[in-house]
C-alpha positions in Angstrom: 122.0 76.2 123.0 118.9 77.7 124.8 120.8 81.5 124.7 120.9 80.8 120.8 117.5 79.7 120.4 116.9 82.9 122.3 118.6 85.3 120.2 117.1 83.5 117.0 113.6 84.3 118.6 114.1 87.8 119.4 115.6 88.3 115.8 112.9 87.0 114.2 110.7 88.4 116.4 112.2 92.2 115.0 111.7 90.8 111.6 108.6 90.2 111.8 107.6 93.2 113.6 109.4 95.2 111.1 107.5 94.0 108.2 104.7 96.2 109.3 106.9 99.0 109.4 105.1 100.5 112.5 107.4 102.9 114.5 104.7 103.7 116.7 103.4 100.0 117.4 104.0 98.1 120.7 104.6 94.3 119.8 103.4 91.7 122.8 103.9 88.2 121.8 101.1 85.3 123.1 101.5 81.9 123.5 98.5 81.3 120.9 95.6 82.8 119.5 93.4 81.5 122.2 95.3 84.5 124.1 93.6 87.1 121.8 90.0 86.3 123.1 90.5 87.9 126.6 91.3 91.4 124.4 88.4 90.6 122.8 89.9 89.9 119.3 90.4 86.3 117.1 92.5 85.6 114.4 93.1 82.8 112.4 96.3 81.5 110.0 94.7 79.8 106.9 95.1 75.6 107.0 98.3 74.7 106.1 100.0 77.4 107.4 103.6 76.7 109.7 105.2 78.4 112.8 102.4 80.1 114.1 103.7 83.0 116.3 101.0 84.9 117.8 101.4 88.8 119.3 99.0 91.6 119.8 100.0 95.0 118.2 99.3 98.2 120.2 98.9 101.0 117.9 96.0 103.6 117.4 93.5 104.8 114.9 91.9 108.0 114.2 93.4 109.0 117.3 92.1 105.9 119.5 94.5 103.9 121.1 93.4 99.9 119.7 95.1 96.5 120.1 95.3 94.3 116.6 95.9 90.3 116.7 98.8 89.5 114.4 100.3 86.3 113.6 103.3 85.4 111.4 103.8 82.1 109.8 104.9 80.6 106.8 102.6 79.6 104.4 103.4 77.6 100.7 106.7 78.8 101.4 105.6 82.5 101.6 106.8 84.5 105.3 102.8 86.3 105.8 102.0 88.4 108.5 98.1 88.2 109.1 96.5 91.2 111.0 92.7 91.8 112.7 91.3 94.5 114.9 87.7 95.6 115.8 87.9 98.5 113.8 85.7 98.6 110.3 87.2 100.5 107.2 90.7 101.0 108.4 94.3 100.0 107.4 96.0 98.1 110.2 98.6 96.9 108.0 101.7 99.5 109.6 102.0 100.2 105.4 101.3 103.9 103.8 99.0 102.8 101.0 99.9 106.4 99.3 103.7 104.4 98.8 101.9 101.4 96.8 103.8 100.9 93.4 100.6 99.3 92.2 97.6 98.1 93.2 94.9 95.3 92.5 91.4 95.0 93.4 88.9 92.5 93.8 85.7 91.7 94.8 85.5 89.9 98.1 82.3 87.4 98.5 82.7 85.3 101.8 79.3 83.8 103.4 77.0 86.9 102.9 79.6 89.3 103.8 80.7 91.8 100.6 84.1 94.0 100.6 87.0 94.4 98.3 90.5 93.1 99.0 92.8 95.9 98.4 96.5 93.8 97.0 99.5 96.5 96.9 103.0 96.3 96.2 104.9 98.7 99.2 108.4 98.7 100.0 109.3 94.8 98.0 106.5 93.3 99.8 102.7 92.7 98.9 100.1 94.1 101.8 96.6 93.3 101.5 94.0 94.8 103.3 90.0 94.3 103.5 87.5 94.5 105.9 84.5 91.7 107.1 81.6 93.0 109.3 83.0 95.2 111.7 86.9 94.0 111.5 89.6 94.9 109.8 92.3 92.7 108.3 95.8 92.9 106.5 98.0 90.5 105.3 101.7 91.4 104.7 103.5 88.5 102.4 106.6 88.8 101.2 106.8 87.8 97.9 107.5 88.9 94.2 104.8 87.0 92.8 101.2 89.0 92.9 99.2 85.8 92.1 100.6 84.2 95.1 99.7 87.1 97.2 96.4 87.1 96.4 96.4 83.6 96.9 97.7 84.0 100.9 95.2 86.9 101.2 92.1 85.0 99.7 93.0 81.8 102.1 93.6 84.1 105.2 89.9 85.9 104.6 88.2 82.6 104.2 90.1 81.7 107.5 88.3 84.3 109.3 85.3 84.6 107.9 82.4 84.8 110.8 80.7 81.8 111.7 78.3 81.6 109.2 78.8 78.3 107.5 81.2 77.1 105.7 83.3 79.2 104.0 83.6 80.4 100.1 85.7 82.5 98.3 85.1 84.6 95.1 87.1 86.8 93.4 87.0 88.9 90.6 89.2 91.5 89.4 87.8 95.0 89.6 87.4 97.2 86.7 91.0 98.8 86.4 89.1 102.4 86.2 88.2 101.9 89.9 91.6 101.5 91.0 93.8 104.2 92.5 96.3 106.7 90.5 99.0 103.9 91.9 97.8 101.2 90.5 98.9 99.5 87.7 96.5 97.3 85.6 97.5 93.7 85.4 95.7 90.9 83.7 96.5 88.1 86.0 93.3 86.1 87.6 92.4 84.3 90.5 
């Protein structure tokens, strides 16, 4: 039994890890995400969300080497991988944005801090990315439905927002002239 439960692990651990599709990325799982303070990093899953597993993910950026909290968990029935590093303005996702087979934007408003949340479709699987203060996040859910991806990703930004106050949400859908050659215009609101 406890060999199984093993084996289950490690294959979901690989699962998980392969969602962000990172080659060059060194996966160290943590008991929880009280673990991530001593790299200097904190993370947060949204309320609600189930199975919690926590890792740090060692990868670089702009030639830097730099370690990114990461937790997987399920959330309104949706498998999400949630990302955050100390690194402002960059994609920490594992994705290649220039593969997105559309894109959504939208206006990010959390507690005084202003960004947009970049929503793409890559390889079957929505990746969001967007940045608060000086961090970087991405969320990973896999999922067919883009309103329910922006859903996770709104949730998971109000779950890290700094502390502030209490957190707030809005969201607007940018004007579809602003978004990439990828993108593809859609109508749908949060």
């Amino acid at each position: 039994m406890k060999k199984t439960a093993i084996a289950i692990l490690l294959v979901l651990t690989l699962a998980f890890s392969l969602c962000a599709c990172g080659s060059k990325e060194k996966v160290k799982e943590y008991n929880s995400k009280e673990d991530f303070a001593e790299l200097g990093l904190s993370l947060n899953a949204p309320q609600g969300a189930e199975g919690q597993k926590y890792a740090v993910v060692e990868s670089s950026a702009n030639g830097e080497d730099i370690n990114i909290a990461q937790i997987s968990y399920t959330y309104n029935g949706i498998s999400c991988i949630l990302r955050s590093a100390n690194v402002a303005e960059h994609n920490i996702s594992g994705f290649d944005e220039n593969k997105a087979q559309s894109e959504e934007q939208y206006d990010l408003n959390i507690e005084g801090f202003s960004s947009q949340i970049r929503i793409m479709q890559i390889d079957g699987k929505y990746v969001a990315i967007w940045t608060l203060g000086d961090y970087s996040y991405s969320l990973c859910a896999e999922t067919e439905d883009t309103l329910a991806a922006t859903s996770c990703a709104m949730d998971a930004a109000n779950a890290n927002v700094p502390a502030t106050g209490a957190p707030t949400t809005q969201a607007a859908q940018s004007n579809p002239s602003e978004q990439s050659p990828a993108a593809q215009t859609s109508q749908a609101a949060y």
